[in-house]
C-alpha positions as MATLAB code, in Angstrom:
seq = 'XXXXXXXXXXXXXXXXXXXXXXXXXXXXXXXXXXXXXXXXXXXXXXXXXXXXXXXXXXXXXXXXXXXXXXXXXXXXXXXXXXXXXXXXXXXXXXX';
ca = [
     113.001   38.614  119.869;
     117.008   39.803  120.267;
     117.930   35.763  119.714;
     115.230   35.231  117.314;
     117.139   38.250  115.238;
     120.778   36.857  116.296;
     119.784   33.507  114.883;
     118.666   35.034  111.706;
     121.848   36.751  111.124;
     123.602   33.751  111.664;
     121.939   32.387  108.262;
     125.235   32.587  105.609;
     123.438   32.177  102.458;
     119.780   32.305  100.898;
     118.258   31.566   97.945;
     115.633   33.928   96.610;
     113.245   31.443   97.693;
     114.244   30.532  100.804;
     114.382   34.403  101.405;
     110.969   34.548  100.927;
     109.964   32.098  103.009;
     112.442   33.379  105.891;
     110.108   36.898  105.260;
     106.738   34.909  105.336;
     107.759   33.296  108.760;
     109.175   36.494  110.233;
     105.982   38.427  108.884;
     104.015   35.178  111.452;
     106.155   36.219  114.205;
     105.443   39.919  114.040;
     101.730   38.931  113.654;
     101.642   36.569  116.511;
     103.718   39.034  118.934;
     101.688   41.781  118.114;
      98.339   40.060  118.514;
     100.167   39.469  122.430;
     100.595   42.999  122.954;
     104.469   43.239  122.235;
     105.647   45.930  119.979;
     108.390   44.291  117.017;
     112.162   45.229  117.893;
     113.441   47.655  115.000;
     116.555   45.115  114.392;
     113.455   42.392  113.649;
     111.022   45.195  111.482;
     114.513   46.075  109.313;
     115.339   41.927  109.079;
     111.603   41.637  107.753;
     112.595   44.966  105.257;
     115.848   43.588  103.970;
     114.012   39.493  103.598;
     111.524   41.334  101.100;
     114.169   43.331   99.461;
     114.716   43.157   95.987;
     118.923   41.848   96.534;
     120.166   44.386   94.870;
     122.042   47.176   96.514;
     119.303   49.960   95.558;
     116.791   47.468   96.836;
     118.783   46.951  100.338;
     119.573   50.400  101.008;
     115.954   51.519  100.336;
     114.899   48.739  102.574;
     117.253   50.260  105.136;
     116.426   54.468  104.684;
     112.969   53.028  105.322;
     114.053   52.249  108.833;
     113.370   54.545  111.568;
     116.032   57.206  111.812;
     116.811   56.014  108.221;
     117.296   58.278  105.244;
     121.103   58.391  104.798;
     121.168   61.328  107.520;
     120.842   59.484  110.844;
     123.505   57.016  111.994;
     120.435   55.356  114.125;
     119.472   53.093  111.055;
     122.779   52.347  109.926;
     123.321   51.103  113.836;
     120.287   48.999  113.242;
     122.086   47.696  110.141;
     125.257   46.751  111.491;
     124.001   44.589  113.680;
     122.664   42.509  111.220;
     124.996   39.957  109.095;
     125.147   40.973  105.217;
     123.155   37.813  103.333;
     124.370   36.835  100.515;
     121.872   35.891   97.769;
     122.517   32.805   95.709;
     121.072   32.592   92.018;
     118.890   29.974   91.308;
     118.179   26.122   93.205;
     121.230   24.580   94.502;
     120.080   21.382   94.097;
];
């Protein structure tokens, strides 16, 4: 799961869309793990949290205090959150 999450973070841009869809296949990859036994990394449970964000910074930093350890009191979430890449999110369809 560490290279699924490094490959996620590698993603530069999304739309709102393509956001969503990131969230719905990261949501199938939770489901299928767990249904194998294996419990979900935090770093992938926080990706899922920040996918389904709303992108705005109240609805990012919520998305991280709900991490374990999160709240704005524990450096163990904001950890969590450095390792991921900030995503910017683009208005509208490019195309």
């Amino acid at each position: 799961m560490a290279l699924y999450v490094e490959r996620l973070c590698g993603i530069p841009r999304l739309t709102p869309a393509g956001a969503a869809q990131l969230a719905t296949d990261v949501e199938y990859v939770l489901t299928v793990a767990a249904a194998l036994g294996v419990a979900p990394t935090p770093a992938l449970a926080l990706a899922r949290r920040l996918l389904e964000a709303e992108p705005t910074a109240d609805g990012l930093r919520a998305a991280v205090e709900g991490a374990p350890g999160g709240g704005g009191t524990s450096t163990a979430g904001e950890g969590k959150q450095s390792k991921l890449r900030p995503m910017t999110l683009a208005q509208g369809d490019p195309n």
